[in-house]
MARKOL-591050 format. One record per residue (C-alpha): residue in one letter; x, y, z. Coordinates in steps of 0.2 Angstrom, whole numbers, padded with zeros to 4 digits, always signed. Example, Ala and Ser with C-alpha at 12.3 -4.5 7.8 and 13.67 -1.06 7.14 Angstrom:
A+0062-0022+0039/S+0068-0005+0036/
! end
This chain:
X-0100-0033+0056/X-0089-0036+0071/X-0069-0038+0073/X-0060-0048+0083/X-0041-0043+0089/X-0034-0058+0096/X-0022-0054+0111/X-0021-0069+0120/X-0003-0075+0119/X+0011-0076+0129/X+0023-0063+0119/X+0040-0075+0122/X+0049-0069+0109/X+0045-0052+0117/X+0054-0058+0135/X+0058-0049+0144/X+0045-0037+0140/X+0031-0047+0142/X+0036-0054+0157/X+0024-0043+0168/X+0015-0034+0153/X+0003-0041+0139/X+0011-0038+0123/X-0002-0030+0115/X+0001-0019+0130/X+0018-0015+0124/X+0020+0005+0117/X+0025+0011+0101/X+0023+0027+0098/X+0017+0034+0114/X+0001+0021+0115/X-0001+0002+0115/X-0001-0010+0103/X-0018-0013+0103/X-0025+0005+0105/X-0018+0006+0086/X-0028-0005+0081/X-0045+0000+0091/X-0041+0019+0082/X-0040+0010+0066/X-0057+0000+0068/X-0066+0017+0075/X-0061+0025+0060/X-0067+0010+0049/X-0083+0012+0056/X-0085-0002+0066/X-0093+0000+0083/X-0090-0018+0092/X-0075-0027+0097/X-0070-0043+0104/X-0055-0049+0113/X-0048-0062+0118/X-0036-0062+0132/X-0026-0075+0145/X-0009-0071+0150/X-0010-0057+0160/X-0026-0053+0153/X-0034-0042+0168/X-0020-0029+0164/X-0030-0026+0145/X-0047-0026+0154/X-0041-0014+0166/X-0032-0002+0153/X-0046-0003+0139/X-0064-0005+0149/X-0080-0005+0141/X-0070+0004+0125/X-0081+0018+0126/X-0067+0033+0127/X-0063+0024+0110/X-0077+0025+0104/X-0082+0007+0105/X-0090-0006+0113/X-0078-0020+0118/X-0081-0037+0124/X-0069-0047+0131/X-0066-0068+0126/X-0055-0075+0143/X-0047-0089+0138/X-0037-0091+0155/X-0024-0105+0147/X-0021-0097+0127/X-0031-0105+0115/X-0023-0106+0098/X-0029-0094+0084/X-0042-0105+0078/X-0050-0111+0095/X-0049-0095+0099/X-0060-0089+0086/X-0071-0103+0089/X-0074-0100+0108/X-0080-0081+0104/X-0090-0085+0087/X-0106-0083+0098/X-0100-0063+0101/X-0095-0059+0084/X-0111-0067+0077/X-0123-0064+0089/X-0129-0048+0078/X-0133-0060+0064/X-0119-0056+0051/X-0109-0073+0047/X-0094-0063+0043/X-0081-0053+0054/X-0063-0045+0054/X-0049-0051+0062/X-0034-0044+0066/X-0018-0052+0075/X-0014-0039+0091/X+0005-0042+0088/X+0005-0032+0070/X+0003-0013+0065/X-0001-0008+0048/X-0009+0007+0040/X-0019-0004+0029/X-0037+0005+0026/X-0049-0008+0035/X-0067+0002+0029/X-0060-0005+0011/X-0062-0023+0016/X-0079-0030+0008/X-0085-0050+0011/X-0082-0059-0007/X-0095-0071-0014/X-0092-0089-0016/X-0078-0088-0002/X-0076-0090+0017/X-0061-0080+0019/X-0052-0064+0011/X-0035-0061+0018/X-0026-0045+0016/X-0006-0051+0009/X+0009-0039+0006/X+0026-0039+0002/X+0038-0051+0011/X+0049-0043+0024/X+0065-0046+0029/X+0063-0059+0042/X+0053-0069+0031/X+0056-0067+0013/X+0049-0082+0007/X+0030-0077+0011/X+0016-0088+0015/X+0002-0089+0001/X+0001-0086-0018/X-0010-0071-0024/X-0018-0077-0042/X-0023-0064-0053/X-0042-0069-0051/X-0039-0065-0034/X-0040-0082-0028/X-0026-0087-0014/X-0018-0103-0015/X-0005-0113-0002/X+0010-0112-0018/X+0017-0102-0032/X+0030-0094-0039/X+0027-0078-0029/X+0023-0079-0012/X+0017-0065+0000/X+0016-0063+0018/X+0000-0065+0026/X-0001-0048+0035/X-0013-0056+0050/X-0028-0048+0042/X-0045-0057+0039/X-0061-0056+0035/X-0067-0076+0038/X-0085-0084+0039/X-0093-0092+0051/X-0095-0107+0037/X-0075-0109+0040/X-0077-0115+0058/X-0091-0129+0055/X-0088-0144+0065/X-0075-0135+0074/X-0071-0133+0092/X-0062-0122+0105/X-0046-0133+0104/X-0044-0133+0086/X-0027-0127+0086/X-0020-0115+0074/X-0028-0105+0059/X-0017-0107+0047/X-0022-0124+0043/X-0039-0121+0042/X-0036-0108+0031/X-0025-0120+0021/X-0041-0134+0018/X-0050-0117+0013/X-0040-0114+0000/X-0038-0132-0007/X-0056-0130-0009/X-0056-0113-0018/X-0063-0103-0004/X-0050-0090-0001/X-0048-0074-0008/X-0036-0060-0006/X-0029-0042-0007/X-0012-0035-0008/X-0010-0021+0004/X+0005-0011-0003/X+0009-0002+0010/X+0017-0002+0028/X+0016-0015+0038/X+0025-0022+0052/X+0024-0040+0063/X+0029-0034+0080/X+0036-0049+0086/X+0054-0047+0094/X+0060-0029+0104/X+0070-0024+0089/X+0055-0023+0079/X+0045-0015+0092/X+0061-0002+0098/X+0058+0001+0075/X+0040+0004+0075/X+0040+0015+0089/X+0054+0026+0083/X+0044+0026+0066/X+0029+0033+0073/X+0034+0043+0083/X+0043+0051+0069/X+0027+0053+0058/X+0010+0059+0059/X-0004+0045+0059/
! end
């Protein structure tokens, strides 16, 4: 199976960070963003990666290469103009495919989490399993309803935040193309047919998405051992 981080956006609630550096660029705790990630994947034992990239997308290529002194191999999506989550997905389904598994990880570049990724396994009779946890401050109303059969639906009584975790089928992308717009709401029809499933990840996690956050994270780890 293959994982996808998806690193193409323009970071603008990141300004003036991102304003000459990719966010998933951006350092906390002595590396970037997206180096976390690549040493969380390695450890899962996955051993291909794509990503998609478009503002200021040369700078990743140029930082990361071939992926080898990670330990991976990594393949890059250029999506010159940003694509939304879903069309982005869409426009690199032949790379996370092309081995012949329909399902793949994906992982949003702007997130940190020490959520155990080897523990992730496709469900049956589903085309997504997203990995939820607790709402956080900034967003304490959550996103989807965890049922105790494990089954994730748009409402209930008690949200949780979707942590930017995925594993998804190819099935969910059918009759789908590159300017598909966003996941969410194809996530959303998912679940109205009953094809979602989910996990609760009860431990730390963080969306990276304003300089206080990132200034947080960074003192965090570099606090800590990983």
């Amino acid at each position: 199976m293959k994982a996808m981080i998806l690193a193409a956006g323009k970071g603008e609630r990141m300004r003036p960070l991102t304003l000459t550096t990719p966010k998933p660029l951006l350092e906390a705790g002595g590396k970037p963003l997206i180096e976390h990630h690549l040493d969380h994947l390695r450890r899962a034992g996955f051993r291909s990666v794509v990503i998609n990239h478009a503002w200021l997308g040369e700078q990743i290529e140029a930082t990361l290469g071939s992926g080898d002194r990670f330990g991976l191999s990594l393949i890059y999506s250029r999506e010159g103009e940003p694509l939304e989550t879903a069309g982005g997905i869409v426009r690199a389904l032949p790379m996370l495919t092309e081995n012949g598994s329909d399902w793949f990880l994906v992982i949003n570049g702007d997130i940190w989490s020490d959520f155990d990724l080897s523990g992730l396994t496709p469900p049956a009779q589903a085309d997504a399993l997203l990995v939820l946890t607790r709402n956080p401050p900034h967003h304490p109303h959550g996103d989807f309803h965890l049922q105790a059969d494990g089954t994730v639906t748009e409402d209930g009584a008690n949200k949780l935040t979707f942590t930017g975790i995925s594993l998804l089928h190819r099935r969910l992308f059918q009759g789908l193309d590159d300017q598909s717009g966003k996941l969410g709401p194809v996530l959303r029809q998912a679940m109205r047919q009953g094809r979602v499933r989910g996990v609760e990840h009860p431990g730390k996690w963080v969306d990276v998405g304003t300089p206080d956050r990132l200034r947080e994270l960074d003192q965090t780890l570099l606090g800590r051992e990983l």
